[in-house]
C-alpha atoms as one frame of an Amber mdcrd trajectory, in Angstrom:
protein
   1.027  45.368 -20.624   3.057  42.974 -18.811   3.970  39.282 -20.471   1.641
  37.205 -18.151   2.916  33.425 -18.027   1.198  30.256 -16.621   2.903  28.512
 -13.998   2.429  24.232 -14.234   3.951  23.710 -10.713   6.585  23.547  -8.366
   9.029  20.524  -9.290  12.197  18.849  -7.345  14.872  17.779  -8.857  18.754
  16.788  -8.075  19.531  20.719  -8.285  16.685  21.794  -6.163  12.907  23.148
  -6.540  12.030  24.920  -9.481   8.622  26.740 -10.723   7.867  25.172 -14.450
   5.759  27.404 -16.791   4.186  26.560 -19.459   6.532  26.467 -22.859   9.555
  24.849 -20.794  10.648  27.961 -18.694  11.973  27.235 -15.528  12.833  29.735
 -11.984  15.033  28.137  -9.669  14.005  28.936  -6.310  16.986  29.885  -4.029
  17.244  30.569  -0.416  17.074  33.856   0.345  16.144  35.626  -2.972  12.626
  37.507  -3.148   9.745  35.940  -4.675   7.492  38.353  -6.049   4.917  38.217
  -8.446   1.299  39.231  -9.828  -2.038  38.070 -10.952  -3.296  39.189 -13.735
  -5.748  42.025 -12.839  -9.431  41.020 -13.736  -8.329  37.677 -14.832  -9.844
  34.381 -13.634  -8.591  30.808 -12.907  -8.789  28.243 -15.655  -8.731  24.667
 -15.256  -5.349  23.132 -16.008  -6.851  19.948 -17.886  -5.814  16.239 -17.577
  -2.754  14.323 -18.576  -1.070  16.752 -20.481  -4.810  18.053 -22.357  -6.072
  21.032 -22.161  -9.702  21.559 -20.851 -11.579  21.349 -23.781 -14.176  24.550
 -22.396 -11.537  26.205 -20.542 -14.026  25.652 -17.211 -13.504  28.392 -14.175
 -12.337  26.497 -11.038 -12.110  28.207  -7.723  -9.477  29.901  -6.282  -8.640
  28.153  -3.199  -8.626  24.862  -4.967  -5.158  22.797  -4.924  -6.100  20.820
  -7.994  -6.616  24.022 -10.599  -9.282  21.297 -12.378 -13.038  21.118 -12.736
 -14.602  17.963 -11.981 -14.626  16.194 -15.632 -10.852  17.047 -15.997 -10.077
  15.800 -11.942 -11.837  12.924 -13.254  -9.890  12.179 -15.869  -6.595  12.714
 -13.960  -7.538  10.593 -11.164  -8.809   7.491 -13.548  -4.860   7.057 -14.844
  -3.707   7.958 -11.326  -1.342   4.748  -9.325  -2.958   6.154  -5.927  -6.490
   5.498  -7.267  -5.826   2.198  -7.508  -6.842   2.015 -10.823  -3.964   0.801
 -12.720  -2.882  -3.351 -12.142  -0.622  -3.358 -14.877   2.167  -1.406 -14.625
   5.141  -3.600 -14.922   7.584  -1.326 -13.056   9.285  -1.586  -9.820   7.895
   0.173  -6.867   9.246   1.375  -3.387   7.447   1.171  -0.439   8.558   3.788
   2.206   7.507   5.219   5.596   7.941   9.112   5.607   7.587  11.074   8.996
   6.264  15.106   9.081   6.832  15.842  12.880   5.899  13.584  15.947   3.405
  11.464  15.688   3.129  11.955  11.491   4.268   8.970  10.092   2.787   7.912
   6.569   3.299   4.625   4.806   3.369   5.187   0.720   4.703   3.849  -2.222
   6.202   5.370  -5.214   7.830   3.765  -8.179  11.070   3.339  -7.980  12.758
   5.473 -11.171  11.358   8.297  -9.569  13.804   7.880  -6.527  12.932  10.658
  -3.666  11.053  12.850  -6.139   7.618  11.805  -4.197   8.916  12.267  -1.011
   9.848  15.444  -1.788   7.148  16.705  -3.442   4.892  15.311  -0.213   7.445
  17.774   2.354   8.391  14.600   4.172  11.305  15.437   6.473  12.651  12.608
   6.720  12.010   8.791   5.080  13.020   5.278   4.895  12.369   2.770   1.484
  10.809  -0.395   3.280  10.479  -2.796   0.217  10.547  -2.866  -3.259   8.906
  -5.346  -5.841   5.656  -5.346  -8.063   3.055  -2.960  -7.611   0.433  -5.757
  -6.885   2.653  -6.361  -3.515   3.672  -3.146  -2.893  -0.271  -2.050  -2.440
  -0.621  -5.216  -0.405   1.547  -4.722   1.712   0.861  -0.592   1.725  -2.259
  -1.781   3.545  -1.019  -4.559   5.494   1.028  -1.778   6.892  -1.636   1.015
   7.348  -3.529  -1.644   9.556  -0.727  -3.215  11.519   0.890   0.028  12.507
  -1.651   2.232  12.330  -0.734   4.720  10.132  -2.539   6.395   7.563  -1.437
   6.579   3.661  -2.004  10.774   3.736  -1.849  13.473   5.838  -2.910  16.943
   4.859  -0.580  19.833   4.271  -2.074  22.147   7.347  -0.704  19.814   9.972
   2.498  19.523   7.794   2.976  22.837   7.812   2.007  23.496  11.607   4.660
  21.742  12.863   7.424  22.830  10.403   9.259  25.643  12.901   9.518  23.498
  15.959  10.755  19.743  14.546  13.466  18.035  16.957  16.867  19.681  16.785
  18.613  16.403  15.380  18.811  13.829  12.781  18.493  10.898  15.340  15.707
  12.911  17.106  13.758  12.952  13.707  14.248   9.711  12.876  13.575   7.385
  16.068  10.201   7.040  15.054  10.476   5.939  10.972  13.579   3.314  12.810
  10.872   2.174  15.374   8.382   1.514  12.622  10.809   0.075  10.324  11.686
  -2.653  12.829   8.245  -3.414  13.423   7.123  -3.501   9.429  10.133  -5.833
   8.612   8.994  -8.144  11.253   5.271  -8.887  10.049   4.233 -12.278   9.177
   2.195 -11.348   6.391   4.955  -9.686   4.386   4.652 -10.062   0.694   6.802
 -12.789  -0.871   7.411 -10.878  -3.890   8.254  -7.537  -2.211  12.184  -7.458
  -0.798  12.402  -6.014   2.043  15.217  -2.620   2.410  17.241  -1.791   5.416
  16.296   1.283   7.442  18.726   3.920   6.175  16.561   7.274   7.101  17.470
  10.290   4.634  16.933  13.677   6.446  15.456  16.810   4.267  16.083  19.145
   6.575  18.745  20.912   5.140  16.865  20.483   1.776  14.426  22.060   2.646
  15.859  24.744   4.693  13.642  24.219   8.005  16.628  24.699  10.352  15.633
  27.613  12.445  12.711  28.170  10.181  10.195  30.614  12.144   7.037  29.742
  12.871   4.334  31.222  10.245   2.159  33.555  10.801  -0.563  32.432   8.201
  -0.863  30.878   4.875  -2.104  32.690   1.423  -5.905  30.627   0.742  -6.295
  31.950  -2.679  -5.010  34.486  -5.682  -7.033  36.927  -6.860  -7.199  39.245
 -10.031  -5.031  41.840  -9.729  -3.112  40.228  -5.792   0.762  40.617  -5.211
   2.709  38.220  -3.715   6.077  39.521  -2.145   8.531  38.037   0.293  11.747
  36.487   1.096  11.916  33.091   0.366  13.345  31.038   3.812  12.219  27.707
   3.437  10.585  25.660   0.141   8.928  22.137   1.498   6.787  20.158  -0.622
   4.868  22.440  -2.928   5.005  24.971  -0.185   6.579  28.710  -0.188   7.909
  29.912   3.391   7.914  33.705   2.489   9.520  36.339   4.950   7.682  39.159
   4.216   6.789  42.525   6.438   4.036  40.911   8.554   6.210  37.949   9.150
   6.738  34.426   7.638   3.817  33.521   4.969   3.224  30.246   3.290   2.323
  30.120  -0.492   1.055  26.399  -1.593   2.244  26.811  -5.135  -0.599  24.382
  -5.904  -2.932  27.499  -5.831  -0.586  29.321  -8.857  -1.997  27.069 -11.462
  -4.873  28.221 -13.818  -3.748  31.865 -13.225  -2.110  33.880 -15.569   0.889
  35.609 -13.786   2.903  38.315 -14.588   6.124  39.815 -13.257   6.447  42.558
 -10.259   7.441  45.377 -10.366   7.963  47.889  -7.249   5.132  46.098  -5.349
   5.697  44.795  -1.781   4.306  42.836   0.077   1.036  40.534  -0.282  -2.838
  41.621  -1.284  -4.320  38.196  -1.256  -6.302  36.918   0.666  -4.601  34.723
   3.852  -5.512  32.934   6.522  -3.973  33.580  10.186  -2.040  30.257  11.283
  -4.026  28.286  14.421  -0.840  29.285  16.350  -0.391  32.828  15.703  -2.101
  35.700  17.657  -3.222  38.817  17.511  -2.326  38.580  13.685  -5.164  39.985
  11.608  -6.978  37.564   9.291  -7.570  38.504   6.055  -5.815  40.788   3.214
  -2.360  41.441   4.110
């Protein structure tokens, strides 16, 4: 019987993505090597626990679930999380930054700042500019003074990321009118936090990061593993947590968010995907369901 492993998630870094297992291993995910992989057959999805703790009943969460916890554990997580808004008092530094997914998907966040463009990264933003930096206090402040006064929102969910991946603007200056636009009008407000210095617009471009130059347009995107499911493909494009996989029925996404709780093993011969995945809104004719 195959070694199975547990995967913890996909991670960037200055070198690139990588999947982390549990125990330290690492896979460096390059352009244009297969991906391939297994489920365990009959096993079942665990939750992955809470700030480094395992669950302490080892609950079943579902399958098409991003977070891989059950709700005492997602609890847990969230209560010690910056987005919650539940922590005042962390004395570090924070960025505040506009990132942009495609027209018309800009997103004001903040991040702290020794984490550099980790976040943006991990969010798939394709392009970004830091608007401030100061205390956290101010950079929430003005994170909402912002939402309101340019109407943007602080999220937007990974299906319209990923819709508009394989048709983005051919250039640089194309991609990032709209994040220079913004910018202008952020650094202007009235009600701009003393304690939060503002930073010039200098947009950073992931596009070559990410590999979404010429990126085709996907066909569908994998909703859950299953005991016993393959996963098989090229790999074309890795953008956030996401997986574009070239495989025989055409470009597939994999949310590596859905690996977690799943004990995986190595492939052998097998090709191609048996999981379960969902035809893309702009595909046709493509069947929906198990590859």
């Amino acid at each position: 019987m195959a070694q199975a492993w547990k995967c913890t998630g996909l991670r960037w870094s200055a070198a690139g993505p990588v999947l982390v297992w549990d125990g330290g291993r690492r896979s460096v995910l390059t352009r244009g090597k297969r991906v391939a992989f297994g489920v365990a057959d009959g096993g079942v999805r665990t939750c992955v626990g809470a700030r480094g703790h395992g669950c302490p009943v080892r609950a079943v969460v579902p399958g098409r679930s991003t977070g891989a916890r059950c709700e005492e554990c997602a609890r847990l997580d969230r209560a010690h999380s910056v987005a919650a808004d539940t922590i005042a008092d962390d004395p570090r530094p924070y960025h505040v930054y506009l990132a942009w997914f495609g027209p018309g998907m800009v997103k004001v966040g903040i991040t702290a700042e020794e984490r550099g463009s980790a976040r943006l990264l991990e969010q798939g933003a394709v392009c970004f500019s830091w608007l401030g930096l100061g205390p956290l206090m101010a950079a929430r402040r003005s994170e909402e003074l912002l939402r309101a006064a340019l109407r943007v929102p602080d999220r937007i969910p990974y299906a319209e990321k990923r819709a508009v991946r394989s048709r983005l603007p051919a250039t640089p200056a194309e991609r990032a009118a709209e994040v220079e636009a913004l910018h202008g009008r952020a650094v202007g407000l009235a009600d701009w936090p003393e304690s939060l210095e503002r930073r010039p617009c200098r947009v950073v471009d992931h596009v070559g990061v990410f590999g979404l130059a010429g990126l085709p347009a996907a066909v569908g995107g994998v909703s859950e593993l299953v005991g016993g499911g393959w996963v098989s493909g090229e790999l074309v494009a890795v953008a956030g947590p996401d997986l574009h996989l070239d495989t025989a029925r055409g470009v597939v996404v994999l949310d590596t968010r859905l690996m977690t709780g799943w004990e995986i093993v190595p492939a052998g011969e097998e090709r191609g995907l048996t999981v379960p995945v969902r035809e893309s809104r702009e595909a046709a004719g493509v069947q929906d369901g198990l590859f």
